[in-house]
PATOR-157825 format. One record per residue (C-alpha): residue in three letters; z, x, y. Coordinates in pm, whole numbers, plus 50000, padded with zeros to 5 digits. Each point is the difference from the previous one (the first is absolute). Example, Ala and Ser with C-alpha at 12.3 -4.5 7.8 and 13.67 -1.06 7.14 Angstrom:
% PATOR-157825
ALA507805123049550SER499345013750344
***
This chain:
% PATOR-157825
UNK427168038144941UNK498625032249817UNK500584997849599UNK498675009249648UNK497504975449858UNK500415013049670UNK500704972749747UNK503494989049868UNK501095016549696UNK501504973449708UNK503055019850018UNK500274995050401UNK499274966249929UNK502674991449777UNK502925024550202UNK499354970550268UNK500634973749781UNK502945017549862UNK501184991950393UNK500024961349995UNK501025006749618UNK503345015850184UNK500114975050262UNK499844971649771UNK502525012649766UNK502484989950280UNK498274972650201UNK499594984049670UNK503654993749954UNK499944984650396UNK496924978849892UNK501554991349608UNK504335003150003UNK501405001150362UNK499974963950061UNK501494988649689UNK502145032350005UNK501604984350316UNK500274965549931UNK501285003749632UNK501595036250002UNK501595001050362UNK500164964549998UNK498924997050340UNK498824968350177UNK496494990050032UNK500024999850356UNK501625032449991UNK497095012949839UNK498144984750240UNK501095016850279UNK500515035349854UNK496114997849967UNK499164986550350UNK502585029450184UNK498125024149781UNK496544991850121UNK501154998750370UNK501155037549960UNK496785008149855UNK497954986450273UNK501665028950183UNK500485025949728UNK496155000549869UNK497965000850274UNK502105023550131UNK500055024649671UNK495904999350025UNK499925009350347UNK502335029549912UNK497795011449647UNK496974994550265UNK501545026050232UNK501325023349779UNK498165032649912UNK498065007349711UNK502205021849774UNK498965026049687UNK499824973349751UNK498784969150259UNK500224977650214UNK501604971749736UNK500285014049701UNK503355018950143UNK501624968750048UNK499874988949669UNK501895030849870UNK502514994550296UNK500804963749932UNK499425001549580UNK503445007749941UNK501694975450276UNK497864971949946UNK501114997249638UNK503775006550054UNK499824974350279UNK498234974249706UNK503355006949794UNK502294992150270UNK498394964450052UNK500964995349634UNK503695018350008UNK502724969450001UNK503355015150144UNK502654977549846UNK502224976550177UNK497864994350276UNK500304962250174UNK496074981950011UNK500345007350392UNK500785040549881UNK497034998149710UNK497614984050277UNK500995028050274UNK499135030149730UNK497094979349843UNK498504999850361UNK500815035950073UNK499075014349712UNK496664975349990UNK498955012750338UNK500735037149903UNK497314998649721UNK497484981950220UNK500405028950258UNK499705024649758UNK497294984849806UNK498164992750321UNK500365041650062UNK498215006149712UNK497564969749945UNK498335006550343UNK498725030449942UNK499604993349634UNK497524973450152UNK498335022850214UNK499045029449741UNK497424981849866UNK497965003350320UNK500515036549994UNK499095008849669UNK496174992350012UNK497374990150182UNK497974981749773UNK500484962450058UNK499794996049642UNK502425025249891UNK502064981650261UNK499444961049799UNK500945022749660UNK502995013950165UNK500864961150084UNK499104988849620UNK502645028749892UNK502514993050228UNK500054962949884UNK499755008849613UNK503135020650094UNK501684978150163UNK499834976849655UNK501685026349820UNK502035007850214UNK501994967050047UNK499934989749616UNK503305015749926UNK501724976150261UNK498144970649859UNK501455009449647UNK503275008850153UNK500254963550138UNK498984986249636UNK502495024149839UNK503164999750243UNK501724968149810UNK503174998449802UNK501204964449828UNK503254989650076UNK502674986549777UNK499674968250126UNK496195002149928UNK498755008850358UNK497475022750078UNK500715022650301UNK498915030450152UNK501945035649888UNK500875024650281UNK499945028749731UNK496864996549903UNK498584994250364UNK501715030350118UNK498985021049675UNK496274987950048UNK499745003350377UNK501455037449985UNK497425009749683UNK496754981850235UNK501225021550299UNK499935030749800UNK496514991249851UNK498624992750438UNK501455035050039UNK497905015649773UNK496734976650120UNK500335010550366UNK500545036249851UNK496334999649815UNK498574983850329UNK500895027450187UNK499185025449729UNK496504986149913UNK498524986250349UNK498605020950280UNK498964992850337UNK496455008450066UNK498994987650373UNK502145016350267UNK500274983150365UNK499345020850251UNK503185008650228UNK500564971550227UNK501694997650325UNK503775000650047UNK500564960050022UNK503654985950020UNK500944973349784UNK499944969450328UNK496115006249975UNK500224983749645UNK499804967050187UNK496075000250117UNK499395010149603UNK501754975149902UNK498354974850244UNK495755010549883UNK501764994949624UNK501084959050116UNK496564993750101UNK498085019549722UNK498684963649829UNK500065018449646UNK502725019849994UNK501864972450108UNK498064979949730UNK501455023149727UNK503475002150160UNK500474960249904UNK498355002049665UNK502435027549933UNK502614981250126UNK499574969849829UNK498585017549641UNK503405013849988UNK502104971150107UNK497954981449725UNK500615027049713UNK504095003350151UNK500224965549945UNK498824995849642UNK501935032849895UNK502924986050137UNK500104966849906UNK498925003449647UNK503035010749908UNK501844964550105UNK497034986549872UNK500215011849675UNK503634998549968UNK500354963850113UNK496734978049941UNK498855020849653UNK503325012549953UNK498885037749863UNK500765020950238UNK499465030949817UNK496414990250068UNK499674997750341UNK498235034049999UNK497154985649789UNK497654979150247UNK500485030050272UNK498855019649729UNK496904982949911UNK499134996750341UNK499935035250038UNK498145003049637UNK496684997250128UNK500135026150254UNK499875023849668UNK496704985949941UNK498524994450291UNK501155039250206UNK496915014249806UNK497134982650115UNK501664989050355UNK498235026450173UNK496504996649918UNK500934962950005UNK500845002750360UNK497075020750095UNK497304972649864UNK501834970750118UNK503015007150306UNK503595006249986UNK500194968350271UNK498314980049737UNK501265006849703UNK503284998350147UNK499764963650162UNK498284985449707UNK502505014749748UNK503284987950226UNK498074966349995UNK500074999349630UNK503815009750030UNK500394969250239UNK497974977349802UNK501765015149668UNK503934994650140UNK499054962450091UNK498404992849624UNK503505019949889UNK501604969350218UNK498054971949882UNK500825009449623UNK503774997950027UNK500715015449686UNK503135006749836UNK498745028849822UNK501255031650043UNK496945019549851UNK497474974950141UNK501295002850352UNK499755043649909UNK496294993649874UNK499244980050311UNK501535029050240UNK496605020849824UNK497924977850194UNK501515009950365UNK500575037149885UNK496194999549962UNK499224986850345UNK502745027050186UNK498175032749799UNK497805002350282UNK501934998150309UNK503195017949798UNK497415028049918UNK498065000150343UNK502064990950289UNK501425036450078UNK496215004849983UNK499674969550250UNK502285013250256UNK498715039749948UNK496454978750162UNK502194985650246UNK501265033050103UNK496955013550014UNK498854973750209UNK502435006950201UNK498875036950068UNK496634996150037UNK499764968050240UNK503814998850175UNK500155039750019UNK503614998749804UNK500985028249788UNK503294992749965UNK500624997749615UNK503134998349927UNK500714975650286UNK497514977149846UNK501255002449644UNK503524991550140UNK499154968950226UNK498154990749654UNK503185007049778UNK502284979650249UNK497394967649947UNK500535008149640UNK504024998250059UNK499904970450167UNK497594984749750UNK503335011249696UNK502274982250296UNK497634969449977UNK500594998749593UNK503525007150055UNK500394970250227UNK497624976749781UNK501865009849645UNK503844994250197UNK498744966250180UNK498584986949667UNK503785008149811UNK501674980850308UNK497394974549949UNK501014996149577UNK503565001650113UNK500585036649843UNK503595010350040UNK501235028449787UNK498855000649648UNK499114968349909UNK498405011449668UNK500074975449705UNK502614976050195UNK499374959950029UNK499455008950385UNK496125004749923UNK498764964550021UNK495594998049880UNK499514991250350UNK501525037950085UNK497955016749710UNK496744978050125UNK500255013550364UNK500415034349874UNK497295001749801UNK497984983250322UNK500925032950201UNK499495025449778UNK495894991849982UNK499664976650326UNK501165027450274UNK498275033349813UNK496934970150012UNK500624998550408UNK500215032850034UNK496545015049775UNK497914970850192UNK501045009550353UNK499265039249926UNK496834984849835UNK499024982350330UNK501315037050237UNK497115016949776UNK497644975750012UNK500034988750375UNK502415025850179UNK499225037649827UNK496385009150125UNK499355033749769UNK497634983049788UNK497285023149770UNK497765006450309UNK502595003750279UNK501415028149771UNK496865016749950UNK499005002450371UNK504005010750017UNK499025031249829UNK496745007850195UNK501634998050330UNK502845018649865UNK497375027949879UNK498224996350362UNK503555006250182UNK500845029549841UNK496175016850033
***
């Protein structure tokens, strides 16, 4: 590859996070409303929701690799190779992010759980279209390894910002009854949704506006799309890309899982469910302190380090959450500030993590492919929201949830007990087997990297 080594402007820097600020916008409402949107809004079924999730992801075992082989193969246009597609897909993506939210009245639950799986698997298609090669820009704007780690470090502060608005959306969305029940209002989902979609259409806009791709790839050979399959077959046995492809996989189940469940959480066992937002929040809270000084943190120390001692701390942090069974709502929010601090790191570093694995992948397996890598990567990360999905759904079968059972004698302290044991013990699971991946599994320590970047000077002399 033949590229600029100049350095990354600021502005440069944050058009790319203005990217994941776009994608978030909408994800977030996947990752913070859908699954209580369904269960309490289209009242559908638990297993329902279960298996709209699980068709979902076997369609995007197809539909991903597949769109990455095609970016892969695609020529480079005026404006890029992927920044195009984010223009292309902007405006779909977020119209396709409404539909999941539009309720068409007098539907039966069978009718609401046909168009909440079509309309479900829409936006992942669509969002797949543009998150690929969303994923892939970063390794086309610079050279620089560590203009690469502060792309990563912007990317994740955007992603905070950009899926806060669902987080207070889920906090805001109730309406009280005149019987003195708290349940969720349609208006104000659908009002909120359509406002966050217009808000990701101006983010991808500014991405597009303020990035530029700086390494071209020389013209490669006509390849048809059957020849993704040998690609795809170096990628399975690449021992840290695969590495990162699990970590990514599970971080995401583990942060699904919490956004998700919070919300029963907090409107069952503390009963405030206009905070559920909170603890997400200040798990996110230091990230703002920590984006700063992460870079010439990582360069001292190692992104594999700081990563697997800080998800430690998470792990360590969610079991002491456990142990201290409180019934406070603000002590159980000060006690989320312990795991936020432990998931900075790998929140802030692991698009860095995989950009190493990628590289990896180039200099020692002779793979190029980009966008196919990205998209195997974003299919593990799929699977890792189906894992949550599954996890949050079999722990409300497990408490018995039927319909809204909100501030009803159904709720028993043996219910409200086992909640509270999921909400900290499976997020627990989750941080201490990405903790052992990095540890034991991921092999990119400080060293490995640096010889990385000789031999990737060496090739390309």
């Amino acid at each position: 590859m033949e590229g600029s080594g100049d350095k990354l402007r600021v502005k440069e820097k944050i058009g790319y996070a203005m990217g994941d600020v776009g994608s978030l916008l909408v994800f977030g409402l996947v990752q913070s409303v859908l699954q209580k949107y369904y269960t309490d809004v289209l009242d559908l079924r638990i297993v329902q929701v279960m298996m709209l999730f699980t068709i979902a992801r076997i369609w995007d075992a197809i539909n991903d690799p597949m769109w990455g082989a095609i970016v892969d193969r695609m020529p480079e246009r005026k404006d890029g190779r992927y920044r195009h597609w984010i223009m292309v897909f902007a405006i779909p993506v977020v119209l396709s992010a409404i539909l999941m939210f539009v309720k068409i009245p007098g539907l039966s639950r069978n009718g609401y759980f046909i168009w909440a799986t079509v309309t479900y698997i829409l936006f992942g298609m669509i969002y797949t279209c543009i998150n690929i090669p969303y994923g892939s820009l970063a390794q086309v704007m610079s050279v620089n390894a560590k203009d690469r780690s502060s792309l990563s470090v912007f990317r994740s502060v955007g992603s905070v910002f950009g899926g806060m608005p669902a987080m207070a959306l889920i906090s805001m969305c109730y309406i009280t009854t005149a019987t003195g029940l708290k349940v969720m209002s349609y208006k104000k989902i659908i009002i909120g949704v359509i406002i966050i979609a217009a808000l990701s259409f101006l983010a991808y806009a500014l991405c597009y506006i303020w990035t530029r791709e700086r390494v071209s790839r020389p013209p490669m050979a006509k390849r048809k799309l059957s020849d993704i399959w040998p690609t795809i077959k170096v990628l399975l046995t690449s021992r840290p890309y695969m590495a990162i492809c699990f970590v990514g996989m599970l971080y995401l189940a583990s942060q699904m899982f919490a956004q998700s469940y919070y919300s029963y959480l907090f409107d069952y066992y503390f009963n405030k469910p206009s905070f559920a937002m909170l603890p997400i929040v200040c798990q996110y809270l230091p990230v703002a302190l920590l984006m700063f000084g992460m870079g010439p943190l990582a360069g001292r120390i190692s992104k594999r380090g700081l990563c697997s001692v800080g998800i430690g701390v998470s792990g360590v942090s969610s079991l002491i959450i456990y142990f201290t069974h409180t019934h406070n709502a603000w002590l159980f929010i000060g006690l989320c500030l312990l795991v936020g601090v432990g998931n900075s790191f790998i929140f802030l570093l692991l698009w860095s993590l995989m950009g190493d694995a990628m590289e990896y992948n180039k200099v020692y397996k002779n793979v190029h492919d980009d966008a196919t890598g990205y998209s195997f990567f974003t299919l593990m990360r799929k699977i890792g929201q189906t894992i949550a999905a599954i996890l949050v759904n079999a722990s409300l079968m497990k408490i018995g949830y039927k319909d809204n059972v909100l501030n009803t004698d159904a709720i028993t302290d043996d219910i409200l007990n086992t909640m509270y044991a999921h909400s900290v013990l499976i997020p627990a699971v989750l941080y201490l087997l990405i903790f052992v991946l990095l540890v034991f599994v991921y092999p990119l320590g400080r060293k490995a990297v640096e010889k990385l970047d000789k031999d990737k000077i060496s090739a390309s002399n």
